[in-house]
Structure formats: structure tokens, C-alpha cells
NUZAVO-115620 format. One record per atom (N, C-alpha, C): x, y negated, z; residue in one letter. Coordinates in steps of 0.1 Angstrom, whole numbers, plus 5000, padded with zeros to 4 digits. Last residue first. Layout:
<sites>
> xx; yy; zz; type
> X; Y; Z; A;
...
</sites>
This chain:
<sites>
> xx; yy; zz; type
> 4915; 4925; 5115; X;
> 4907; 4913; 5118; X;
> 4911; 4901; 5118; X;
> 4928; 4949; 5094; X;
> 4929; 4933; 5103; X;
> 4919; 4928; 5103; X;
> 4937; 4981; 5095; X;
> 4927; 4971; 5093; X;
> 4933; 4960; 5102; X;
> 4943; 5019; 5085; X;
> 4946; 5001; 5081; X;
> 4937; 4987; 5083; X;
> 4945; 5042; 5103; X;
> 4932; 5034; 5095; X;
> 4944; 5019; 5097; X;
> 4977; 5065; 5099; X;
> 4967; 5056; 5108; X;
> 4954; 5045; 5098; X;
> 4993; 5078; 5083; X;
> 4981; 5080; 5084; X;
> 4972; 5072; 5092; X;
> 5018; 5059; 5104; X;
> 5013; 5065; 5091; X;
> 5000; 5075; 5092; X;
> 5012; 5031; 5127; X;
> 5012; 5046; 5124; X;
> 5011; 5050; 5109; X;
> 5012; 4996; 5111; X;
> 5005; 5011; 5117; X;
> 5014; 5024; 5116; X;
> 5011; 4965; 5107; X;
> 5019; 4975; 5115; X;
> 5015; 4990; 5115; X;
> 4995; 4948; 5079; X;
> 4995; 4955; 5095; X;
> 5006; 4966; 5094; X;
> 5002; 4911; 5068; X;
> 5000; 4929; 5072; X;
> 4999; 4935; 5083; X;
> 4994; 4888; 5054; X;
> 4996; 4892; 5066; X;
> 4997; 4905; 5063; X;
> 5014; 4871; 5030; X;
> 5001; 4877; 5034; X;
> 5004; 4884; 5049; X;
> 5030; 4840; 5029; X;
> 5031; 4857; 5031; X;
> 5021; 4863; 5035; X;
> 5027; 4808; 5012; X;
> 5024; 4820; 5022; X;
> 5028; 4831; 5019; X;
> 5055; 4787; 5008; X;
> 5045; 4798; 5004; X;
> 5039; 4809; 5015; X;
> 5051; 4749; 5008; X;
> 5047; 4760; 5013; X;
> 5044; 4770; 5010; X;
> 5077; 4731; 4996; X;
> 5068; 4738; 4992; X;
> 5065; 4752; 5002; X;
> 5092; 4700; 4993; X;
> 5086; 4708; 5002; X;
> 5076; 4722; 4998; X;
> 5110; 4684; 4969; X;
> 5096; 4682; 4974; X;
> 5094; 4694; 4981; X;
> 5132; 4686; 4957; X;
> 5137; 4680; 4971; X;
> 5123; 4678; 4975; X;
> 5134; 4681; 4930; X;
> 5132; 4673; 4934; X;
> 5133; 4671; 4950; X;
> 5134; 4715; 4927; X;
> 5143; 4707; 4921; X;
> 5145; 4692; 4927; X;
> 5115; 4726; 4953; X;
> 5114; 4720; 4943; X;
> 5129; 4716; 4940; X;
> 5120; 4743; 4985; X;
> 5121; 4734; 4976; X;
> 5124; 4734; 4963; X;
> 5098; 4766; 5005; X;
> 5110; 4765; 4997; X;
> 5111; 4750; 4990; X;
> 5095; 4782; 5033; X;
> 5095; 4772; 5032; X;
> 5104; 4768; 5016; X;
> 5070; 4810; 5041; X;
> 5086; 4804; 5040; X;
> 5085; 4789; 5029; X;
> 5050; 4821; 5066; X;
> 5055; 4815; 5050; X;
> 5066; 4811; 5052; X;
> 5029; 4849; 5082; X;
> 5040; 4838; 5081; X;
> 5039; 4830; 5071; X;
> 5028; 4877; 5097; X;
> 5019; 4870; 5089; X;
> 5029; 4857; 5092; X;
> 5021; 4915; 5113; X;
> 5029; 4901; 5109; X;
> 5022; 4894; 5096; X;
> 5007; 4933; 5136; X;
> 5007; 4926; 5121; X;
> 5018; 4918; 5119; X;
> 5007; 4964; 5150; X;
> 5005; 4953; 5152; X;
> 5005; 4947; 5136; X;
> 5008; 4993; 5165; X;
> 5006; 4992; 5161; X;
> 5004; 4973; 5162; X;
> 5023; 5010; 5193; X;
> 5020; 5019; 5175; X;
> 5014; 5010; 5169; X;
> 5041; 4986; 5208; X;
> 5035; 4992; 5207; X;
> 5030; 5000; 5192; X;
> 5069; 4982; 5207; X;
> 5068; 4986; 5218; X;
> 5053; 4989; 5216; X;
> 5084; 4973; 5174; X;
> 5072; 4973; 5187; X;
> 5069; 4980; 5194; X;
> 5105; 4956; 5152; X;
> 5108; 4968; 5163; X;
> 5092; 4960; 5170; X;
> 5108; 4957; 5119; X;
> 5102; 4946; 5127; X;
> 5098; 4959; 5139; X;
> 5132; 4947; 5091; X;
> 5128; 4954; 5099; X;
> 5116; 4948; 5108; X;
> 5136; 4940; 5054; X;
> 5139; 4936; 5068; X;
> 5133; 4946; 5082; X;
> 5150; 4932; 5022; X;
> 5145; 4942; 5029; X;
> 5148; 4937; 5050; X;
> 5141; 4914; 4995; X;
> 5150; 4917; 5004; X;
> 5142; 4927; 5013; X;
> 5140; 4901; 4959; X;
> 5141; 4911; 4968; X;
> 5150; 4915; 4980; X;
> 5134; 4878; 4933; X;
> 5141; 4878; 4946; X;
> 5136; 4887; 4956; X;
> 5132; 4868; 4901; X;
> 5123; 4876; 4911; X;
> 5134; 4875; 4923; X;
> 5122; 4844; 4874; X;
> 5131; 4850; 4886; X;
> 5123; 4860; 4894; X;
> 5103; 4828; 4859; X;
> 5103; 4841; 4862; X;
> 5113; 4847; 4864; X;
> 5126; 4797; 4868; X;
> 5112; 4804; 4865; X;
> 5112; 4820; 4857; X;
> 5146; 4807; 4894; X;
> 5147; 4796; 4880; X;
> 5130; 4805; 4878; X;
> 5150; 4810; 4929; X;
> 5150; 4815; 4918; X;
> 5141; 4804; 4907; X;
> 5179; 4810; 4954; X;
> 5173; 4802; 4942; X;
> 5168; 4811; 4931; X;
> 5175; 4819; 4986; X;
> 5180; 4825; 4975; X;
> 5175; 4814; 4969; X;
> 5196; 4819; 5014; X;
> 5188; 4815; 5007; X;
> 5185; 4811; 4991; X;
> 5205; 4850; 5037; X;
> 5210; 4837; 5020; X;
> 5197; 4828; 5020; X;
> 5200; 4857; 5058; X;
> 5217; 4853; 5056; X;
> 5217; 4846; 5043; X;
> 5181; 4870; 5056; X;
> 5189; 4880; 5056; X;
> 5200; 4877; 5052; X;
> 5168; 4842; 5045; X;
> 5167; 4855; 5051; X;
> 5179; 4864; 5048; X;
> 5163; 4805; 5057; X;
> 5166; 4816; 5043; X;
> 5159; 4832; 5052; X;
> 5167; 4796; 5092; X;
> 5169; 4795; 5077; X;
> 5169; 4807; 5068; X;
> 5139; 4803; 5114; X;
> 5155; 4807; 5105; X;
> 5153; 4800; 5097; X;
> 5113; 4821; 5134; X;
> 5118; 4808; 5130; X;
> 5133; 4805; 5124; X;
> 5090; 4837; 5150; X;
> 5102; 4840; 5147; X;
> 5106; 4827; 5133; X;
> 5073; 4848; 5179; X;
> 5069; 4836; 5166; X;
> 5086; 4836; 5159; X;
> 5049; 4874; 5191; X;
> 5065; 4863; 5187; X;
> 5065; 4853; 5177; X;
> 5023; 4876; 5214; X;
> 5026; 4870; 5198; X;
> 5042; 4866; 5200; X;
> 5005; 4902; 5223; X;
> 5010; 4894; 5229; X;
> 5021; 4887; 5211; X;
> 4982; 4919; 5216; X;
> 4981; 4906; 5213; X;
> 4992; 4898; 5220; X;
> 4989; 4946; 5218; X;
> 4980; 4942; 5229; X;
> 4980; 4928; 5231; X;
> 5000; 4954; 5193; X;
> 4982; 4960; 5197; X;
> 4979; 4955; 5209; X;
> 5015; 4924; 5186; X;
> 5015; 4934; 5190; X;
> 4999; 4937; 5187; X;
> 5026; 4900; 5157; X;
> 5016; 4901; 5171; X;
> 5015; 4919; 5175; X;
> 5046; 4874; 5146; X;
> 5045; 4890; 5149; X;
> 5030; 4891; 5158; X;
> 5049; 4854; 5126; X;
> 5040; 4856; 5138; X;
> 5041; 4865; 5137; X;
> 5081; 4837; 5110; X;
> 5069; 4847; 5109; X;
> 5065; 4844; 5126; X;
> 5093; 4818; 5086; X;
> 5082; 4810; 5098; X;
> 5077; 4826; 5098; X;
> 5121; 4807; 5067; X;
> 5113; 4812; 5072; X;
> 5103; 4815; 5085; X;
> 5135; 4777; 5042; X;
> 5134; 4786; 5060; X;
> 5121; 4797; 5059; X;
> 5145; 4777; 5017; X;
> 5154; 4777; 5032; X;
> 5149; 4779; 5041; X;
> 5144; 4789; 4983; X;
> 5140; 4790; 4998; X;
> 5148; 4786; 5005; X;
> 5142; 4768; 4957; X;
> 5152; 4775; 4962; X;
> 5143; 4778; 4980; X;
> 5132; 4768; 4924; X;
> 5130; 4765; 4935; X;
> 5141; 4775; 4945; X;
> 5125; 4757; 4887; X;
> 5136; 4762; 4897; X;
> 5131; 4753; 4914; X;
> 5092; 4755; 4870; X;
> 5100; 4748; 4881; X;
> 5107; 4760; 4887; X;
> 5072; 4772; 4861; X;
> 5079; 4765; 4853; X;
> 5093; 4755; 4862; X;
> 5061; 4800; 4880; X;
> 5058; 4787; 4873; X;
> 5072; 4784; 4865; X;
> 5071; 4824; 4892; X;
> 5058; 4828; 4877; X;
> 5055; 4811; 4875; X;
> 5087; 4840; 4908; X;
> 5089; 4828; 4905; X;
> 5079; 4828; 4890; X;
> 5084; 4862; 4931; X;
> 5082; 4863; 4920; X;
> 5083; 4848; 4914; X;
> 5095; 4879; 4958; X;
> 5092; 4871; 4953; X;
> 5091; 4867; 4942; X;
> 5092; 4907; 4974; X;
> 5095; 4902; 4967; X;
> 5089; 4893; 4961; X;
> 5099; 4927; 5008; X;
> 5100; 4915; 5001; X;
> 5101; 4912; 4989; X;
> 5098; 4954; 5030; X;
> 5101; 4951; 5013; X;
> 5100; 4937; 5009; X;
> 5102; 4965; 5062; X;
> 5088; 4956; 5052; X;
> 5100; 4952; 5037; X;
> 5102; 4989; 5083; X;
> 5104; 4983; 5076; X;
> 5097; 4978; 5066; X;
> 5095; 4996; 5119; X;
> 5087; 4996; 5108; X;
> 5096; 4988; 5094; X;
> 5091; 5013; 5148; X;
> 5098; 5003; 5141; X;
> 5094; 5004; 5124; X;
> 5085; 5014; 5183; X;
> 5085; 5019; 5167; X;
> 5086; 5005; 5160; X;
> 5103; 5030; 5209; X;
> 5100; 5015; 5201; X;
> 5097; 5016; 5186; X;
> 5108; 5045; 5240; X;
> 5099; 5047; 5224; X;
> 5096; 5032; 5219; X;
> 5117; 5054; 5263; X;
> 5126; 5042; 5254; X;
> 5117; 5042; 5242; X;
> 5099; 5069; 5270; X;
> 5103; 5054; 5283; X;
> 5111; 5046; 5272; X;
> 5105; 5092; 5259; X;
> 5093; 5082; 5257; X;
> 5091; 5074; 5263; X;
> 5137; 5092; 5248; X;
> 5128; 5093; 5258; X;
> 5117; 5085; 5254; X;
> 5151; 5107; 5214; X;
> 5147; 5096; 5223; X;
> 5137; 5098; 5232; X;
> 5162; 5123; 5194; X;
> 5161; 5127; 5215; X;
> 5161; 5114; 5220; X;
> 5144; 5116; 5171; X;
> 5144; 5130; 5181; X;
> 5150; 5130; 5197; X;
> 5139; 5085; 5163; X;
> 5151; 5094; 5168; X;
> 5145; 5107; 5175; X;
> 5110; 5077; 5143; X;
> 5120; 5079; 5155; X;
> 5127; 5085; 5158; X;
> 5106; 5063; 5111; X;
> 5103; 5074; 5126; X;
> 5112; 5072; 5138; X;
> 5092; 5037; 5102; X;
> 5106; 5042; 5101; X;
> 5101; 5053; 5114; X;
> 5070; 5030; 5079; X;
> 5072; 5028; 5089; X;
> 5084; 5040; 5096; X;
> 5070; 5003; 5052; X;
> 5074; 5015; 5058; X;
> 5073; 5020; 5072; X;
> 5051; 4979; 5037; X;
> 5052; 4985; 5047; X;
> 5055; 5001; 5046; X;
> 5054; 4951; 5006; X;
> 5058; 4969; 5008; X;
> 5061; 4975; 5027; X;
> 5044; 4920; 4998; X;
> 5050; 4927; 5004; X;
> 5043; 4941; 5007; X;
> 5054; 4894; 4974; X;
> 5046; 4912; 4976; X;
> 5054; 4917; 4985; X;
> 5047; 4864; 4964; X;
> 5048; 4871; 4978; X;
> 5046; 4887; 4977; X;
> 5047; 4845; 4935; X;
> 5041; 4853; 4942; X;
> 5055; 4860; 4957; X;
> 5040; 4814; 4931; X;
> 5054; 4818; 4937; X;
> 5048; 4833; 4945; X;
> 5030; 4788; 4924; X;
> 5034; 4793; 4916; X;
> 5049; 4806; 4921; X;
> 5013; 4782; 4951; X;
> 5028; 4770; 4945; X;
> 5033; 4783; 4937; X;
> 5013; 4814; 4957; X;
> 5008; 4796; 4961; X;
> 5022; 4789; 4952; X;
> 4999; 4843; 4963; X;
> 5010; 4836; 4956; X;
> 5004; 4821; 4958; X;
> 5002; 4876; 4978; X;
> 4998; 4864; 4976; X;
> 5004; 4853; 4971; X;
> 4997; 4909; 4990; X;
> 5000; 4905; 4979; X;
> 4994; 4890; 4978; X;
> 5010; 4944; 4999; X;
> 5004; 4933; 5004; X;
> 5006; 4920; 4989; X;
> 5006; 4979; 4990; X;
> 5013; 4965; 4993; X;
> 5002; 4953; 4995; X;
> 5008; 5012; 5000; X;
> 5000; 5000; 5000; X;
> 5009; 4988; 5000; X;
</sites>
């Protein structure tokens, strides 16, 4: 299942894995953890470059991180029109199941601000019912 949204000429697709757990880990230490896929698709006519990123994590028992950076994963990429840009990231929870939901912040040629959203997703168990409220 991917996730999927575009603004300011700049699609968002994101891909949820969710990574298993170590075999001799205690169930006092159980942290599941989940990898998310990133790609961005540059479908207008204007070179833009990202610099920051803005995620809301939220657990199954609502408690909320708010996670705040430049770029990701150390770069901040430029892409020219129909460019694509792919990264890979993690997201560790203490409980089986939660969302994340954000945007990143990119600039125009001109130094004009551009907000793109990231669709939200959910966190789940595999086989688990997929839903957000």
C-alpha cells in the first residue's frame, strides 16, 4: 500500500514496511519499528530544492513527537522539472501501532517558500486493519 499527495506541483509517495524484531529480544525491550520509502516527484515546470522537514508521529496511545531538521537524511536535494528524489527512513514505537503526517518545506528558484504535504500514514502490524481517523 502507498500513500500519495501532491501540492505545488510536487508529488509525495509514500511506501510503509514494517521491520520485525530481533528473536532474542525481551518483551520489556519490544520496540517496533517500521520503515517508510519516500519519493518525490517534481511534475511542474519550476527547479525546487527542499530544506526542511516537519513530521507528527503519534503513537496507539496518542501521545505526539513532533520532529523538526533541515533536508533528510543529511542532504537536501534539488529537483529540475520531472526530477524524482528517493530516500529511505525509519520510525521506532513502543507501541504496535500509530501514524505519521508532516510537510517539507521546499524553495522556488526565486527564494519563494513552498509548502509540500506528506500524506499521513499508519503505522501497523502486518496483516493488521489499516485505518485513520
Amino acid at each position: 500500500m502507498f500513500y500519495q499527495h501532491t501540492s505545488h506541483d510536487i508529488t509525495v509517495r509514500v511506501e510503509v514496511d514494517y521491520v520485525p524484531p530481533e528473536n532474542n529480544k525481551r518483551a520489556s525491550d519490544m520496540r517496533h519499528v517500521w520503515a517508510y520509502h519516500i519519493t518525490m516527484i517534481n511534475t511542474g515546470d519550476d527547479t525546487v530544492q527542499l530544506k526542511t522537514r516537519h513530521w507528527t508521529i503519534m503513537d496507539a496511545r496518542g501521545q505526539v513527537e513532533h520532529v523538526n531538521g533541515p533536508g533528510v537524511v543529511g542532504e537536501t536535494p534539488v529537483l529540475a522539472p520531472g526530477q524524482t528524489y528517493s530516500y529511505s527512513s525509519g520510525c521506532p514505537l513502543n507501541t504496535s501501532s500509530g501514524s505519521m503526517s508532516g510537510y517539507y518545506m521546499f524553495e522556488d528558484e526565486d527564494g519563494r517558500p513552498l509548502k509540500i504535504i506528506i500524506p499521513t500514514f499508519s503505522l501497523d502490524l502486518p496483516n493488521a486493519r489499516r485505518t485513520l481517523n
